[in-house]
C-alpha positions in Angstrom: 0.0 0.0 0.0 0.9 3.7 -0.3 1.8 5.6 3.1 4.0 8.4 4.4 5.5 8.4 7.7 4.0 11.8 8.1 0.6 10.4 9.2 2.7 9.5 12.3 1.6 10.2 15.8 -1.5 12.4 14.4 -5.3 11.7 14.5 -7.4 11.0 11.7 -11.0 10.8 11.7 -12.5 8.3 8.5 -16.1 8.6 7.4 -17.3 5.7 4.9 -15.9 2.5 5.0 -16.3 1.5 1.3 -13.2 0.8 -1.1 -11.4 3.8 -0.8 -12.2 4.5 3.2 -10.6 1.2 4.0 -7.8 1.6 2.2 -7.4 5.1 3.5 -7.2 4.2 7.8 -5.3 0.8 6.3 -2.7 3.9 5.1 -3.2 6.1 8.0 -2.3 2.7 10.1 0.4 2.2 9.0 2.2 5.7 8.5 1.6 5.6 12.4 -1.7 7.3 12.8 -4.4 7.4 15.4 -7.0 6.7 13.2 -11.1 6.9 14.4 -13.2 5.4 11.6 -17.0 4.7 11.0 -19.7 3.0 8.4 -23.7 3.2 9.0 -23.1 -0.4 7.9 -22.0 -3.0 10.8 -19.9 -5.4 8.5 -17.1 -3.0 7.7 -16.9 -1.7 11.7 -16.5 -5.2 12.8 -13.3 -5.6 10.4 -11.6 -3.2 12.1 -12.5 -3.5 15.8 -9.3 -3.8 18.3 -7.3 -2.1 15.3 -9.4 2.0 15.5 -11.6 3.4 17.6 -14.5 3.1 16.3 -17.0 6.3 16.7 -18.9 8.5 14.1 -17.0 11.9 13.9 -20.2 13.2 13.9 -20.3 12.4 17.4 -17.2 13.3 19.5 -14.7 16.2 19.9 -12.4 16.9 16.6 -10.0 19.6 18.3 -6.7 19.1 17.3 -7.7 16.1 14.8 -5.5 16.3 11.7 -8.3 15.9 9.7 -11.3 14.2 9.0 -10.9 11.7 5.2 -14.3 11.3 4.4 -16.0 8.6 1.0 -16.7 11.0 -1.7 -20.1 9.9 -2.0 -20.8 11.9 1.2 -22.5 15.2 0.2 -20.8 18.0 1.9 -23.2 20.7 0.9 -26.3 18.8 3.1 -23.8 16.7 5.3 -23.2 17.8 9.0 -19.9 16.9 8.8 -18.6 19.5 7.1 -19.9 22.1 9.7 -19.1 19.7 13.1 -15.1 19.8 11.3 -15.0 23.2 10.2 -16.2 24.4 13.8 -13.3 22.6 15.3 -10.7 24.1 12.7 -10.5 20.4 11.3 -10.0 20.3 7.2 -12.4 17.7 5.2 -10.2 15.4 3.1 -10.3 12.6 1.1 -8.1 9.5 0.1 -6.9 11.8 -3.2 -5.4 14.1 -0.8 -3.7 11.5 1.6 -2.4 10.5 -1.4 -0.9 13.8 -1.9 0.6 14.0 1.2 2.6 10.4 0.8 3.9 12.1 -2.4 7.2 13.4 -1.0 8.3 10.4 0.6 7.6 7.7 -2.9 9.7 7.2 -5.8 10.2 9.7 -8.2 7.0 9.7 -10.2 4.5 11.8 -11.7 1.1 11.6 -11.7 -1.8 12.7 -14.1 -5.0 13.6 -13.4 -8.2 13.5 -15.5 -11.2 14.6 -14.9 -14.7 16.1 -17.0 -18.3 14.5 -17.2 -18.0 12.3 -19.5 -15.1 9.9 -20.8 -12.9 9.8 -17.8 -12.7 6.1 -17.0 -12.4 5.3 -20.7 -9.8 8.1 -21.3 -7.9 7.1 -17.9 -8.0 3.1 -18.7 -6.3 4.2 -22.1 -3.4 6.4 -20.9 -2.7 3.6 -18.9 -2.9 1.2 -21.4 -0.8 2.9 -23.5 1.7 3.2 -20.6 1.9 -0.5 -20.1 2.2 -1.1 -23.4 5.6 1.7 -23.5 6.5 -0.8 -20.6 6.6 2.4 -18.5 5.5 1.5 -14.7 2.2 2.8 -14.3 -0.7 2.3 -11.6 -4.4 3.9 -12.2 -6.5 4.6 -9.4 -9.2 7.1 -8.0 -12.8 6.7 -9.3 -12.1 4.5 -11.5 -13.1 2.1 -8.8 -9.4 1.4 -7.4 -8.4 3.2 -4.2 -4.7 4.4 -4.8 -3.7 4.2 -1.5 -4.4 0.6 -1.3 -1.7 -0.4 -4.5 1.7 -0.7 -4.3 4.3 2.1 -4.5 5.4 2.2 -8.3 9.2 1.9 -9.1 11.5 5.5 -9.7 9.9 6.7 -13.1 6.5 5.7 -12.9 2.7 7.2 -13.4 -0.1 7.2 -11.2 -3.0 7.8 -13.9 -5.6 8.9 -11.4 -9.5 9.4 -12.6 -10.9 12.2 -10.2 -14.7 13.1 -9.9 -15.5 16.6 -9.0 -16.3 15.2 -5.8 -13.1 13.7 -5.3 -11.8 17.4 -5.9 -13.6 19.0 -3.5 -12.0 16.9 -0.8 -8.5 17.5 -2.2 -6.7 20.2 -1.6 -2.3 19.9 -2.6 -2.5 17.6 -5.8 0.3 18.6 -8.3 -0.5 17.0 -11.2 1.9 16.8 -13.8 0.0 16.5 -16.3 -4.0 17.7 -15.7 -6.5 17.2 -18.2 -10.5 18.0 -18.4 -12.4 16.4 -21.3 -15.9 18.5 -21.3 -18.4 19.7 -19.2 -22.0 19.3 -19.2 -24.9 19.9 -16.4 -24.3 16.8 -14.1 -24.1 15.8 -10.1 -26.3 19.6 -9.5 -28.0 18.3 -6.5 -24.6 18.7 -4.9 -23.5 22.3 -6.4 -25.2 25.8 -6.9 -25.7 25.6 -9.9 -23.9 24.5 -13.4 -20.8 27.2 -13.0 -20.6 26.1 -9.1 -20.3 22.3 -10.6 -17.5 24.0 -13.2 -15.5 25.8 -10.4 -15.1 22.5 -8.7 -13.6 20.8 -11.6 -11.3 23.7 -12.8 -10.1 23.6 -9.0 -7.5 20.1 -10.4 -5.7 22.7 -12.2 -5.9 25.6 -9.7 -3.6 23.3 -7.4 -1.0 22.4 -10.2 2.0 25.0 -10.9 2.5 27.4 -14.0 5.1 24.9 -14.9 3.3 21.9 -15.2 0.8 20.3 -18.5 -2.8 21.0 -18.6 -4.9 18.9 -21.5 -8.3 20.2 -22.6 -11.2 18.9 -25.2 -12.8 21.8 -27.0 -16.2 20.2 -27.2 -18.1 22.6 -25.0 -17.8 26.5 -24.4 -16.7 25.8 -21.0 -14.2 23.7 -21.9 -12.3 25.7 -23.8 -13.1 28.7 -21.5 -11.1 27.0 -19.2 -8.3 26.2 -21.1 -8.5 30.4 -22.1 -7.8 31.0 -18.3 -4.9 28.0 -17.6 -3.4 29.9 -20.8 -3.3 33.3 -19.9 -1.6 32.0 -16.2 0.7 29.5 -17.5 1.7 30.5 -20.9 0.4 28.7 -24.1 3.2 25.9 -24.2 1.9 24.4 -21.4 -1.5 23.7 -22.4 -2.8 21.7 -25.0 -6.7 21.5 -26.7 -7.0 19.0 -28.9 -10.0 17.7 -30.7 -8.9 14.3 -32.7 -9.3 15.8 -36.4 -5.7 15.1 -36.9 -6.3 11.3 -35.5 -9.6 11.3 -37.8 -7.9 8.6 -40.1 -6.7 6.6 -37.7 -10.2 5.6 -36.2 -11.2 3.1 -38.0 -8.4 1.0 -36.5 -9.4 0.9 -32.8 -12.2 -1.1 -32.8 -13.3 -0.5 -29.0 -12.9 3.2 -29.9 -15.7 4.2 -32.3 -17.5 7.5 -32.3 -17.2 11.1 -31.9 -17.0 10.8 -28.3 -14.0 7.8 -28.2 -12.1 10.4 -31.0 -11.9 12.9 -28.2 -11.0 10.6 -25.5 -8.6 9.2 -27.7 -7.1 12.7 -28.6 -7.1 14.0 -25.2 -5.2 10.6 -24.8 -2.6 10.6 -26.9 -1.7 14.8 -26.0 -1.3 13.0 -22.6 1.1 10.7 -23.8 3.2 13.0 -25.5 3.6 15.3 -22.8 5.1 12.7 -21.0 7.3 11.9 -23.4 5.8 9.1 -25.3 6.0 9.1 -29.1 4.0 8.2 -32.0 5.4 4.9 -32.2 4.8 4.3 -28.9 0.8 5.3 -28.6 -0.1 4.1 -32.0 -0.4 0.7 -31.4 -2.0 0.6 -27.7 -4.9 2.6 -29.7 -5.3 -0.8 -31.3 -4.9 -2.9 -29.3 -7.2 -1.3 -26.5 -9.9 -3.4 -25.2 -12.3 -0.7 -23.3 -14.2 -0.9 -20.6 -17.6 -2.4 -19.5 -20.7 -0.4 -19.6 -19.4 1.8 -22.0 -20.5 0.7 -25.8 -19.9 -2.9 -24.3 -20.1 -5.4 -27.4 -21.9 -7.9 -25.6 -23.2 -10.3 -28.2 -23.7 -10.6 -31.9 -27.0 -12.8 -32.8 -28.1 -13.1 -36.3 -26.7 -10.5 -37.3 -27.8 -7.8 -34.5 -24.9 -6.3 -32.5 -26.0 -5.5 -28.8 -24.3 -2.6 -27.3 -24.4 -2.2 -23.6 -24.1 1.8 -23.0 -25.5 1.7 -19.6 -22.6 4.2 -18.1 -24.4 6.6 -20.4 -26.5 8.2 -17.4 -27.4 11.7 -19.0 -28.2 12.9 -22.6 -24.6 14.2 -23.0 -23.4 11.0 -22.6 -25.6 9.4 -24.9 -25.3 11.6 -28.0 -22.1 10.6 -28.8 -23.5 6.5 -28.5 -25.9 7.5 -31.0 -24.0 9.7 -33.4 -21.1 6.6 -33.5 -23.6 4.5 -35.9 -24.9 6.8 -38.7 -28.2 5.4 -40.6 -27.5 2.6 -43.5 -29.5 0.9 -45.8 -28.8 -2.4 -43.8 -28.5 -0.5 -40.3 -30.7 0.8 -37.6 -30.5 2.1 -34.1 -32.9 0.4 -31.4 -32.6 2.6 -28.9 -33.3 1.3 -25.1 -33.5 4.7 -23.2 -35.0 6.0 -19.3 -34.5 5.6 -16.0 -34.1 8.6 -13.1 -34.0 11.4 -15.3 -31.0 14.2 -14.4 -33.2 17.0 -16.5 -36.4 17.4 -19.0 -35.4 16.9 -21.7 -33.3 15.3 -24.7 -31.9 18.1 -26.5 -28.1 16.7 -26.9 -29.4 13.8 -28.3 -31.7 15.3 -30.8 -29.2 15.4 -33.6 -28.8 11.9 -34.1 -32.7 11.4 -33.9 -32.7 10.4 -37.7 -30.2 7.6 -36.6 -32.9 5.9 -34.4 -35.3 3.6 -36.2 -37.0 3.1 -32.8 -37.0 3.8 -28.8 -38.0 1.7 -25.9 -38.6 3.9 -23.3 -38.2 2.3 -19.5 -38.2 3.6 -15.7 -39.5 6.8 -14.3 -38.2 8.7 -17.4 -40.1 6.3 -19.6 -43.7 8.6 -20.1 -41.6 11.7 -20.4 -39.5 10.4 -23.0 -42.5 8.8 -24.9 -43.9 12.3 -25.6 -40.5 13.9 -26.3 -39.6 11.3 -28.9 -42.9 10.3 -30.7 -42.5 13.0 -33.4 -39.2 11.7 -34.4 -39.5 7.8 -34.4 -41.7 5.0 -33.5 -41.4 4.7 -29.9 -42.6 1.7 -27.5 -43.3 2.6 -23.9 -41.5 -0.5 -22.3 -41.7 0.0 -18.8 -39.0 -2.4 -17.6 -35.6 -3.4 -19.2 -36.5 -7.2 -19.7 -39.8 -5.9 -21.4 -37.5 -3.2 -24.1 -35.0 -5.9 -24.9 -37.4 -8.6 -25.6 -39.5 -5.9 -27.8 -36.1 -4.6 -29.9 -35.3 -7.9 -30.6 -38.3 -8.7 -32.2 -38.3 -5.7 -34.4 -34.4 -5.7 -35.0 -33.5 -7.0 -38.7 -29.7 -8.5 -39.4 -27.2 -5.4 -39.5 -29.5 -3.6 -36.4 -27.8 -2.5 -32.9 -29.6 -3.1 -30.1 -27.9 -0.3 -27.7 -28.9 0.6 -24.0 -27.5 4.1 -23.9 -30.2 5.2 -21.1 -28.9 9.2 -20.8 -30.6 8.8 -17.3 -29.1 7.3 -13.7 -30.2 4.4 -12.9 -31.4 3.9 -9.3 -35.3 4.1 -10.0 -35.3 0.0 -11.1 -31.5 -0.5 -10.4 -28.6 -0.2 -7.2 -26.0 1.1 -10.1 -25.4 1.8 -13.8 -23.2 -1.8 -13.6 -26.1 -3.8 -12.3 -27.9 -2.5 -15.0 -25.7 -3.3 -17.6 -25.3 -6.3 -16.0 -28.8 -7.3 -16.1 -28.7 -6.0 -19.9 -26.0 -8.6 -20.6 -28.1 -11.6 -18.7 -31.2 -11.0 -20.3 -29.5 -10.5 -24.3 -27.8 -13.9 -22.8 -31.2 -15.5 -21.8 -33.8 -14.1 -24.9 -31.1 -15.2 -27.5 -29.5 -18.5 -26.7 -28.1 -20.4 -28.3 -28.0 -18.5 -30.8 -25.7 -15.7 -28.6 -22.0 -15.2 -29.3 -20.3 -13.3 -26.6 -18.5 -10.1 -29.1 -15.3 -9.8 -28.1 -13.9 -6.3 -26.7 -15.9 -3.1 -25.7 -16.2 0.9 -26.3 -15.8 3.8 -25.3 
């Protein structure tokens, strides 16, 4: 695991016992700390009983507390915590920023940091990937679902490619990054922020805590974006900031078969800038482009039956996701979209995905979202109101013809019906699976 012996003789207060709070007092331990943890959830207490005191935060005395590490899913804008901490002078932290701290004392490294709405596990799972494939040492962490602290300390000369949410931002405070990189930005996660340029300032904060000297990587998709990248030039200099937007990969494309679309292009860019600034060449990032195998969830080739290709898109959880999923497979003679779409709804409406409309030869429309959607797509496409997943799969498959896609690209979350977006996609795979054996060969690979 990752630790610093400058945890040592201090106290520590951890809130959320999930992947990254466990590995965080597991650090804290054993740089030396004095380490107070809780979980509303028994199991994870009981694991560390004898080892922490165990005691919500919420309930004792934090004077003179070094700091309170708290899960990112806890929502400091409602939360108590963040009052009860900031009363005793205590600062609210996360794993990112323990990370941080253990900096100084690991091997020479640098570490990149990527962050935006959409595209960030993708885009972070391919800088890896092309890392490993340079055979430079390389570990990838944050919310990607792999707590940093918990790997082991790379070698002199590696990268720790870290995904970072906004949240994960807010609860991080002395991150250098040497190379920092936001992909786009679109109206997401505004339950926790005033407002869209609130939900903006907490992103641009990754590049806020990097120095003048160091790499910043932008997409220019979205005004913001590249209003951004305006600002990080006119503090930095323009040689230290790069905005890229694939055109001069365009060619290329077609050769990454797990990378299709507008949306994997500027992944794919932002991607390749990052591999160049540290140092990586042509020759080097070509080939990992090809060879990359993607990610589940996200334009997941999960089977090929008669001729249908089923696409599992279920990370897709709002309509600036989902565009992109739509505008990868442009209308053929021999090709049409059956779009499975719904679930909690993030906002009203489907504007970002009306472009690709005439690419859709027909919607399903499931979950709480479902009724809505109906009305907003009937003018543009035949539209069945499905209700449940099971029910919208069953129905495209009837309708689909040999050439089709099947794709669940929902633009909507996904805990009306479902714990996650991966049980859903799970469940997506299970029932393809079930409603077309034998006939079902798994696809190999995924997207985006």
């Amino acid at each position: 695991m990752i630790t610093t012996s400058a945890f040592a003789g201090k106290r520590y207060a951890v809130l959320g016992l999930a992947r990254s709070g466990m590995a965080a007092v597991e650090s804290l331990l054993a740089g030396g700390a004095e380490v107070t943890a809780w979980d509303s959830r028994e199991e994870p207490r009981r694991q560390l009983e004898g080892r922490v005191t165990l005691a919500d935060p919420l309930t004792i005395d934090l004077s003179g507390f070094a700091g309170v590490v708290v899960s990112p899913g806890v929502p400091l804008n409602t939360h108590p915590i963040a009052r009860h901490a900031g009363a005793a002078e205590v600062p609210v932290i996360g794993d990112i920023e323990l990370f941080a701290m253990a900096r100084p004392h690991l091997p020479a490294h640098r570490v990149v940091g990527i962050t935006g709405t959409n595209g960030k596990s993708t885009t972070t799972a391919l800088v890896h990937h092309i890392l490993q494939s340079a055979a430079l040492p390389t570990r990838m962490g944050g919310n990607i679902g792999l707590p940093v602290l918990g790997q082991a300390p790379l070698p002199p000369g590696g990268v720790y490619v870290l995904e970072l949410s906004s949240y994960q931002i807010d609860l991080t405070h002395s991150l250098e990054c040497e190379v920092a990189t936001q992909l786009n930005l679109s109206p997401d996660h505004l339950d926790r922020y005033d407002g869209f340029e609130a939900y903006g300032a907490a992103k641009a904060r990754l590049f806020a805590m990097q120095r003048p000297d160091q790499i910043a990587v932008f997409g220019t998709g979205d005004p913001e974006t590249r209003a951004l990248a305006a600002r990080e030039v006119a503090r930095r200099g323009a040689d230290k900031v790069r905005s890229v937007d694939g055109a001069d990969l365009l060619a290329l494309q077609p050769d990454w078969p797990t990378l299709q679309g507008p949306h994997n292009l500027q992944n794919a860019a932002v991607a390749v800038a990052i591999a160049e600034a540290l140092g990586l060449t042509a020759a080097q990032w070509r080939p990992a482009l090809a060879s990359f195998r993607g990610l589940a969830h996200r334009m997941e080739r999960v089977a090929e039956v008669n001729g249908v290709l089923f696409i599992n898109d279920s990370k897709a959880t709002n309509p600036a996701s989902t565009a992109p999923a739509l505008a990868a497979f442009p209308p053929r003679p021999n090709r049409r979209i059956h779009w499975i779409v719904g679930g909690l709804p993030k906002g009203e409406d489907l504007d970002e995905c009306a472009p690709h409309f005439g690419n859709v030869a027909a919607a399903y429309t499931i979950g709480e979202a479902g009724p809505r959607f109906a009305e907003l797509l009937a003018p543009h496409m035949a539209v069945r109101r499905s209700e449940m997943l099971c029910e919208a799969i069953r129905q495209a498959i009837e309708a689909a013809r040999p050439g089709d896609i099947v794709l669940l690209s929902p633009a909507c979350a996904s805990f009306d019906q479902f714990r996650d977006f991966e049980a859903r996609g799970d469940a997506f795979r299970q029932i393809v699976q079930a409603l077309t054996a034998p006939e079902a060969s798994a696809a190999a690979g995924g997207q985006r």
